[in-house]
Structure formats: structure tokens, C-alpha cells
C-alpha positions as CSV (number, residue, x, y, z in Angstrom):
1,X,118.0,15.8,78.8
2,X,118.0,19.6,79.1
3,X,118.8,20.3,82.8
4,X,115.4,22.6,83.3
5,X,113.4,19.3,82.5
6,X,111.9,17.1,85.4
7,X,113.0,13.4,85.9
8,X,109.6,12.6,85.2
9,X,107.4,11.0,82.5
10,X,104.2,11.4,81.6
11,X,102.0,8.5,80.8
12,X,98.8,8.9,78.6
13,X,96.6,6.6,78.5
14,X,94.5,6.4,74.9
15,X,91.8,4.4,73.9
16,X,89.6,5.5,71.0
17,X,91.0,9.0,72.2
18,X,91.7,11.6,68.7
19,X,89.4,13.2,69.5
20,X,90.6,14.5,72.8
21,X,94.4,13.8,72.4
22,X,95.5,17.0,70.8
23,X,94.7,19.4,73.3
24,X,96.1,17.2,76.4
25,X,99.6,16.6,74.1
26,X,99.4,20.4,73.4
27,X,99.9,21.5,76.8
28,X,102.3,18.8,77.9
29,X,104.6,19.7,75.2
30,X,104.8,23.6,77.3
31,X,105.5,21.2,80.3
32,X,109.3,20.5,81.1
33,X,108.4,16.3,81.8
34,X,111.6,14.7,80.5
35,X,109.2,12.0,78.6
36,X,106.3,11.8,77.5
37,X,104.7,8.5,76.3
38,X,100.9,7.5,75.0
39,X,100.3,4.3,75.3
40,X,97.8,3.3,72.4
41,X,95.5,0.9,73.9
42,X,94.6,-1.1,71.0
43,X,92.8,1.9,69.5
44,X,90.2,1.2,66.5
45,X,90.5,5.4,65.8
46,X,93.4,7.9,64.4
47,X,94.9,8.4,67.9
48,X,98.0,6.3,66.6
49,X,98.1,9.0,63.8
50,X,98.1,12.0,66.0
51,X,100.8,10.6,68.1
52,X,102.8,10.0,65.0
53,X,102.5,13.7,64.4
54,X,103.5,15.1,67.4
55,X,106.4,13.1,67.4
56,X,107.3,14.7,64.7
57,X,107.6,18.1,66.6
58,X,109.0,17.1,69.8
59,X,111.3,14.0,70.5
60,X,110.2,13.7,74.3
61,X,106.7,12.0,73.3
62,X,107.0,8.0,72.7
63,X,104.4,5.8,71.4
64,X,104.1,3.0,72.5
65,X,101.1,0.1,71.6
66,X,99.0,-2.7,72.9
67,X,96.9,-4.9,71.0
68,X,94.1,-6.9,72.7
69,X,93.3,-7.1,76.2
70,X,94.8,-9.1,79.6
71,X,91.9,-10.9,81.7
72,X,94.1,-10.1,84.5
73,X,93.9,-6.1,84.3
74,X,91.9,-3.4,83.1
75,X,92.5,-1.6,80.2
76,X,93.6,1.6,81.8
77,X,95.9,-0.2,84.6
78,X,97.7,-2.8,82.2
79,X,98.4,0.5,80.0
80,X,99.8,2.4,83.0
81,X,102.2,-0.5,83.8
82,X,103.3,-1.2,80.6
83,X,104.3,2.7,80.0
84,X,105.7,2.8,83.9
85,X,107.7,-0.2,82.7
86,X,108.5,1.5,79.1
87,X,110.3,4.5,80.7
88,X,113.2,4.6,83.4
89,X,112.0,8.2,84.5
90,X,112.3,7.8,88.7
91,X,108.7,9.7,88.9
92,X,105.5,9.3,86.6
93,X,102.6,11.3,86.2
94,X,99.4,9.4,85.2
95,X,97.6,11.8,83.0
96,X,94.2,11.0,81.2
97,X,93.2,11.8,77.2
98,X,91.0,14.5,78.6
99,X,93.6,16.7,80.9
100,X,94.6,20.0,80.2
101,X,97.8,21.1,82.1
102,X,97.9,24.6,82.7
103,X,101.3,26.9,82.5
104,X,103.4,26.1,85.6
105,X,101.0,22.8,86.4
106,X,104.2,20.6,86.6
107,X,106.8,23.4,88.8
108,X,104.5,23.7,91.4
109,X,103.2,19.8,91.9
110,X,107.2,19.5,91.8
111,X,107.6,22.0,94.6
112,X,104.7,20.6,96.7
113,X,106.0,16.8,96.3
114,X,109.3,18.0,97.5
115,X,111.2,16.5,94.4
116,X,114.5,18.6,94.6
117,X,114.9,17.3,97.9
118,X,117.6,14.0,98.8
119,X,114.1,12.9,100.8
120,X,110.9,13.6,99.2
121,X,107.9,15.7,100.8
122,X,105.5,12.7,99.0
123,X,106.0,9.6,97.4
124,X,102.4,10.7,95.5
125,X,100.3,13.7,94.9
126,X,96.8,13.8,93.1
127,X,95.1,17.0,91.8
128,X,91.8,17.1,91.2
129,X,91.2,18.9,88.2
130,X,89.4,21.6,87.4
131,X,86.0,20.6,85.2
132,X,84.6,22.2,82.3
133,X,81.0,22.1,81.7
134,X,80.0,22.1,77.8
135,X,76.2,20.2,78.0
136,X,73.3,21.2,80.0
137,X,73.1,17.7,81.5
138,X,77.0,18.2,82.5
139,X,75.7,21.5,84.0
140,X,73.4,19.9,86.1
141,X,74.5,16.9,86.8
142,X,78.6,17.6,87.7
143,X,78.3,20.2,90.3
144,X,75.8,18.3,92.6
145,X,78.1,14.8,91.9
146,X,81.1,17.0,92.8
147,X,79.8,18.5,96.0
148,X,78.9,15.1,97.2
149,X,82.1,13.6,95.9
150,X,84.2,16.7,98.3
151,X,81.4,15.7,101.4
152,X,82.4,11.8,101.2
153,X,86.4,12.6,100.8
154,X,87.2,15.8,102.5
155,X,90.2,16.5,101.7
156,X,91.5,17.6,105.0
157,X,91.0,14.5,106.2
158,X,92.0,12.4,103.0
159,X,95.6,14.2,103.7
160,X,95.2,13.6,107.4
161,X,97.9,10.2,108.0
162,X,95.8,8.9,110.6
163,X,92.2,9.1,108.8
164,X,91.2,6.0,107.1
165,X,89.7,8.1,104.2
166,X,91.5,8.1,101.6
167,X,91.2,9.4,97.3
168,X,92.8,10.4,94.5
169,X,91.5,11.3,91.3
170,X,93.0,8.9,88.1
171,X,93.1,12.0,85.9
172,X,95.9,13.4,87.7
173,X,98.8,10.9,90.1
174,X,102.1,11.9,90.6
175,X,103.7,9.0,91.6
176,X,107.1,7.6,92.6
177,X,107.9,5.1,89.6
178,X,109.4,2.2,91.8
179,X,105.8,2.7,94.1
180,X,103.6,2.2,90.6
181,X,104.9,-0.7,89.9
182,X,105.2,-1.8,93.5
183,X,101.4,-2.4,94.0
184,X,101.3,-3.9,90.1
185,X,103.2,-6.5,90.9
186,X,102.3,-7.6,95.0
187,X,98.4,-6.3,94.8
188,X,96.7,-8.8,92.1
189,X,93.4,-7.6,93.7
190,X,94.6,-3.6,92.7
191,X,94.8,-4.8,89.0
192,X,91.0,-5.3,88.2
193,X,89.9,-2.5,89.8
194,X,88.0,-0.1,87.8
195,X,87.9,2.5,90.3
196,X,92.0,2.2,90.6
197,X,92.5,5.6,91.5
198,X,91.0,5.2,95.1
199,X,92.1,1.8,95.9
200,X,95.7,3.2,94.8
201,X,95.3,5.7,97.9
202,X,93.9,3.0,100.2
203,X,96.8,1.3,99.3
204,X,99.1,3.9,99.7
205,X,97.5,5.0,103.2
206,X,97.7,1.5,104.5
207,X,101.1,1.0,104.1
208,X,102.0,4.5,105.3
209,X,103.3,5.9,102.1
210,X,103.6,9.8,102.2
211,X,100.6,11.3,99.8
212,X,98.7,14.0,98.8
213,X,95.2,15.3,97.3
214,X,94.7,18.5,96.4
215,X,92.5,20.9,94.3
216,X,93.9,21.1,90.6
217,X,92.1,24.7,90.2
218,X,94.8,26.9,88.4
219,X,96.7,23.5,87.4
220,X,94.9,21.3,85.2
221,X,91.7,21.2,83.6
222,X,89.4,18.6,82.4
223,X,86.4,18.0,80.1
224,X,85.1,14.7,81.4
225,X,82.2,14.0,79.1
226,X,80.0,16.0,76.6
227,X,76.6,15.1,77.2
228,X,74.1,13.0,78.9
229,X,74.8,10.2,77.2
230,X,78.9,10.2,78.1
231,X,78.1,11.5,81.5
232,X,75.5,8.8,82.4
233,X,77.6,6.0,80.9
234,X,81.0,7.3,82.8
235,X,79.4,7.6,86.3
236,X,77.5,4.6,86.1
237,X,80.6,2.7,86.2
238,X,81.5,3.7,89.8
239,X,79.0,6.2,91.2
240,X,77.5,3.4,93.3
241,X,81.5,3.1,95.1
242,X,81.9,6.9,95.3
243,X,79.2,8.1,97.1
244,X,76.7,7.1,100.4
245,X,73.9,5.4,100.2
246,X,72.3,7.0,102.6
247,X,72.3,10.8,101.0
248,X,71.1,9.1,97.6
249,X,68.4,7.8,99.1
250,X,67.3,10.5,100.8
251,X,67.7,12.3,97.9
252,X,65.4,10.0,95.8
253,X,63.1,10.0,98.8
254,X,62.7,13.7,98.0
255,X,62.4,13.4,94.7
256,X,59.0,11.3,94.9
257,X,57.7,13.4,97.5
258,X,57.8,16.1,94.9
259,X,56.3,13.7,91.9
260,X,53.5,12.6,94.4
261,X,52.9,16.1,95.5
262,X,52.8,17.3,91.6
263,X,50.2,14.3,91.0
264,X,48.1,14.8,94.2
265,X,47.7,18.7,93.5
266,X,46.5,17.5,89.8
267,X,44.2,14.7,91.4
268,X,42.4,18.4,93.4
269,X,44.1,16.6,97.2
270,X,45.3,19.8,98.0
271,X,46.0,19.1,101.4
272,X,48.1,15.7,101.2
273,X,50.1,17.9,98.4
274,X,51.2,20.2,100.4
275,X,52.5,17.5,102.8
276,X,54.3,15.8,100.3
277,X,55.4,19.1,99.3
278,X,56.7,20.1,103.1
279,X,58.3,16.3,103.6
280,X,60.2,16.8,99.6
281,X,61.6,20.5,101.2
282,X,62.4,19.1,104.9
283,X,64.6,16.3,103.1
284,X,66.2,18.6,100.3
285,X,67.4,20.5,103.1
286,X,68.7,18.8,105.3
287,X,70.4,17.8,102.3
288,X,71.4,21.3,101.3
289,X,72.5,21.8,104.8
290,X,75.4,19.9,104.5
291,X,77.3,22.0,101.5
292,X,78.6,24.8,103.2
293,X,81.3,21.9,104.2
294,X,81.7,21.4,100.5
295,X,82.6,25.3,99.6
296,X,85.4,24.3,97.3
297,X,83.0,22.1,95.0
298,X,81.8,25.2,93.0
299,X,85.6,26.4,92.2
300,X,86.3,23.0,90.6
301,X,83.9,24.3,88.0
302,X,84.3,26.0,84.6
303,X,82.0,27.1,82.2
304,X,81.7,29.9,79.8
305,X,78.0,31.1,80.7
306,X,76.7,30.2,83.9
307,X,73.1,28.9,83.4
308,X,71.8,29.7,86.8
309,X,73.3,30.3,90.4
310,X,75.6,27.7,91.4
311,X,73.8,26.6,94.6
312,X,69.9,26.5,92.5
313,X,72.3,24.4,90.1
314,X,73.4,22.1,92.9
315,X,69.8,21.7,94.1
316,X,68.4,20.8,90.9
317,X,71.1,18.0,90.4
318,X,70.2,16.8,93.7
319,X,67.3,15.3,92.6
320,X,68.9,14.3,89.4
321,X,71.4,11.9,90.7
322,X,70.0,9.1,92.7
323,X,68.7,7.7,89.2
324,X,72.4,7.7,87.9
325,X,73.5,6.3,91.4
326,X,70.5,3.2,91.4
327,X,71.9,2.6,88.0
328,X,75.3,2.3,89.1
329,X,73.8,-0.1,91.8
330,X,72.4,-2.0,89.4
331,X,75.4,-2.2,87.2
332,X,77.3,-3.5,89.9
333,X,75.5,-5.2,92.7
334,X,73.1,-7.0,90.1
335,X,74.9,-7.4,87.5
336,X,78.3,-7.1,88.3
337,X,79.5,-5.9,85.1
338,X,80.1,-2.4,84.3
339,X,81.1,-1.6,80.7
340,X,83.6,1.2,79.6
341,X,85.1,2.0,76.0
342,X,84.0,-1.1,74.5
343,X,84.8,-3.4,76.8
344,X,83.1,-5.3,79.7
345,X,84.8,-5.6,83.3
346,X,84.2,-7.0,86.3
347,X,82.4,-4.6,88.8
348,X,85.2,-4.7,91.4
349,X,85.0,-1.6,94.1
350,X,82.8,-1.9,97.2
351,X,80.1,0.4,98.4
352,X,81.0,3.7,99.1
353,X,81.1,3.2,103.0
354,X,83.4,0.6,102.8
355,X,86.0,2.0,101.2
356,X,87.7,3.1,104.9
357,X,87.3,-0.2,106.1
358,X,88.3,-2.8,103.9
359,X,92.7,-3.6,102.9
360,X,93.4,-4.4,99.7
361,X,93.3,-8.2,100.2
362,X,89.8,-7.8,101.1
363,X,89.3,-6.1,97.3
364,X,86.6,-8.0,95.0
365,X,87.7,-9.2,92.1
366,X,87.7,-12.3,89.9
């Protein structure tokens, strides 16, 4: 190993992911991770292919495959373990298909964890990447769901020790290996989650570890969906365990004020219109009045032609997401299935308000 390269490894999770692989692979290889390995989750695509090829130009990236599925894991954790298990690297970073490191990503999380040092600064660090917006529905949709996502887990409190709230964002952990495979193998609850990446930091801030979450912006980059369709199937998975009830419904409350205005101004009731119109704006902003907490949600964002002003944009997806969340309700309070990349799981996380309360024994699961 050259000495400029990192005692780390990168793990890559792929299913089903050429399409997206060769941009994430591109900028790791700039990276100086002493390994990095995809782990091919019994892909039906050409991402076995591409890995082949960039194998082929750098000796630090591994393949390494899975073929079927464990009843006792999701896809995504089972992968993550077998590739933590694959490598003897002392520190991994957890990197999805759709990640973009930017030059000097890996120095400076290696600075702020404290790595050079005989005793670590943290035993984990999460970035929360920066998000690029392709679609119009990712244009409207994402910057709302990313506000609220900053108001529910500040992150001056999420890297507070004594706060109960904790997150982390599965695109992006830096993790001490010996602690990844730690809560695999005592935390049987941890394995089904779907939402893994905030019970890992429950986990982590329960049993005291040393962590951190921080804004990606400059680090990394990610595309997490191009279109409505992508975007309504990803967040319906675990919108529902992300955010409050009580803002969504607020929210939706506001929403059919404005339809039943809109109808009663048709129907000539000008009067009761304009009071459905006055109780829509009173709830939207008391809404809206919240945000300024949530100044860092519009830096997170990156697009190549702004559509309209970021906080009209924010608005408008305000009254756009309470459907996605009541679907993601539905998904996992009804049904209690959520499906991802071909595959059906158990719906596994608890509400969103419950996140701070519960310990990892308490977890849901089958």
C-alpha cells in the first residue's frame, strides 16, 4: 500500500446499479482509500461488467458477489457486512451507487474523524451529501423533504452527546470497521432495518460511541432519483419514519383548504372561499415560519437552472408532500411492506417521533 493511501476501504453497495456505477467508481479511483470493493448484490444488469473494467485500471477495487437473498437482512445491510467482512481495512466508508466524492472528500472526513491520531476524534462520521436536481418533480419535491428532514434532525443537536436525536445519512458513514460489524452481529433487530442508517446512529448514541453528522456540501454529491416515479418510489419506503406527523398533516390540512377554496370560488361562494383561502395561508405559514431554523437545507441543493426562488420552491413542495408521506403510511402501518429494487421487506422503523425514544431492542422487525 502506497504510504499517502488511507487505511480505509470503501464499500459499494450495487444492485441493478450500471447505470450509476461509473461515475461513483470514477471519483473514488482520485480518492487515496486503500481498497475499494463493490459488492454485486445479485445484480440482473451489466454492473458485474463495469466492475470487471475498472479493475482493469486500478488494482485497489475488488469485486465481490452475492447471489440470492438472506431472510435475516436486507439487501443493502447483508451486502455491507459481507464487504466489512471481505476486507481487513481498520476503517470503512459505506458509500452508495449514486455518490460522487469530490477532490479532497476523503483528507478532510480523515482530519475531522481524527484518524492520524493513537485515539480517534470519532469512531463514525456521516456527510450528508450534496443533491442534484435533474426532474421537475425532484425540483419540487427534494428541497421541501430536505428542509423538513434538517427541522426533525438538527444537526447541532444530532452531534450534541447528550440529545436523544440522532441520524446519519446511508449514502455516506465513515465507520470504525470492528464497530460495523459490532452491531451486525449483537443487534439482530438492526439487520432488517430498512431505514439502517438512522437506527445505526441510535445505536451508536446509546451506547456512547463518539459520532458525527455533517453537511457533505463541497464533499460529495448525489443524484438520488430522476424523476417522479424513482422519487415517489424511494421516499415511500421511509418518509413515514423520517418526518412528524404533525407538520404533514398540517400541511395536507392546507392543502384542502386551498382545493375547497378553488371549488367554493367556482361554486360563486365567494365569501366561504376566501375563508378557506385565509385558513390554507394561516397554516402554510406557520409552516413557513419554521425554515429560517433550516437555512442550510437550500445549500444541500444543486441544480444547473434554478426554476424558481428557492423559498417559492420550498412552498410549493409543501403542499406536495403529505401525499408521498400518507403513502408511506400506508406502505408501512397498513401494509407493512415497503418494496425496494425488486424485492419486498418488512416495514421495520417506527414513526418519526419515536425514533428518540425507543433502544434498539425495542426495534420492529420479524
Amino acid at each position: 500500500m502506497s504510504p499517502a493511501r488511507l487505511p480505509l476501504a470503501i464499500l459499494i453497495p450495487a444492485r441493478n446499479e450500471a447505470a450509476r456505477l461509473a461515475s461513483a467508481l470514477e471519483s473514488v479511483l482520485n480518492q487515496p482509500a486503500a481498497e475499494i470493493w463493490v459488492i454485486n448484490d445479485d445484480s440482473h444488469d451489466a454492473t458485474p461488467d463495469l466492475v470487471r473494467q475498472f479493475q482493469a485500471r486500478d488494482s485497489r477495487v475488488h469485486l465481490l458477489t452475492l447471489s440470492g437473498s438472506d431472510p435475516g437482512w436486507t439487501g443493502k445491510n447483508r451486502a455491507l457486512r459481507a464487504g466489512a467482512l471481505a476486507t481487513a481495512q481498520p476503517w470503512l466508508l459505506l458509500l452508495d451507487a449514486d455518490v460522487v466524492l469530490l477532490p479532497g472528500c476523503l483528507e478532510t472526513v480523515w482530519r475531522r474523524l481524527g484518524g492520524d491520531q493513537p485515539a480517534p476524534r470519532f469512531e463514525a462520521l456521516s456527510l450528508s451529501p450534496e443533491q442534484i436536481l435533474g426532474s421537475w418533480a425532484e425540483r419540487l419535491f427534494q428541497p421541501a423533504i430536505f428542509a423538513e428532514l434538517e427541522l426533525a434532525f438538527p444537526i447541532a443537536r444530532v452531534n450534541s452527546p447528550d440529545d436523544p436525536c440522532a441520524a446519519a445519512n446511508g449514502q455516506f458513514i465513515c465507520i470504525r470497521r470492528e464497530l460495523y460489524l459490532e452491531i451486525g452481529a449483537t443487534q439482530p433487530a438492526w439487520r432488517r432495518q430498512v431505514l439502517e442508517d438512522v437506527a445505526l446512529a441510535v445505536w451508536l448514541k446509546q451506547t456512547r460511541r463518539r459520532y458525527a453528522f455533517y453537511s457533505g456540501q463541497g464533499l460529495a454529491r448525489a443524484r438520488m432519483y430522476t424523476g417522479l416515479r424513482s422519487l415517489w418510489r424511494g421516499w415511500r419506503k421511509n418518509l413515514y419514519a423520517l418526518l412528524p406527523a404533525r407538520r404533514m398533516l398540517l400541511a395536507a390540512g392546507a392543502g384542502l383548504f386551498v382545493l375547497a377554496g378553488i371549488g367554493l370560488a367556482l361554486a360563486r361562494h365567494a365569501g366561504l372561499a376566501l375563508a378557506a383561502g385565509a385558513a390554507a395561508a394561516g397554516l402554510w405559514l406557520h409552516l413557513l415560519s419554521a425554515w429560517p431554523h433550516a437555512a442550510g437545507a437550500d445549500h444541500m441543493l444543486t441544480e444547473p437552472t434554478p426554476a424558481m426562488p428557492s423559498r417559492l420552491r420550498r412552498g410549493v413542495g409543501l403542499f406536495l408532500i403529505p401525499w408521498l408521506y400518507f403513502t408511506s403510511a400506508w406502505q408501512m402501518r397498513v401494509r407493512r411492506r415497503v418494496s425496494w429494487k425488486g424485492r419486498t421487506l418488512p416495514a421495520t422503523a417506527p414513526p418519526a417521533q419515536n425514533w428518540e425514544k425507543i433502544g434498539m431492542e425495542h426495534l420492529p422487525g420479524e
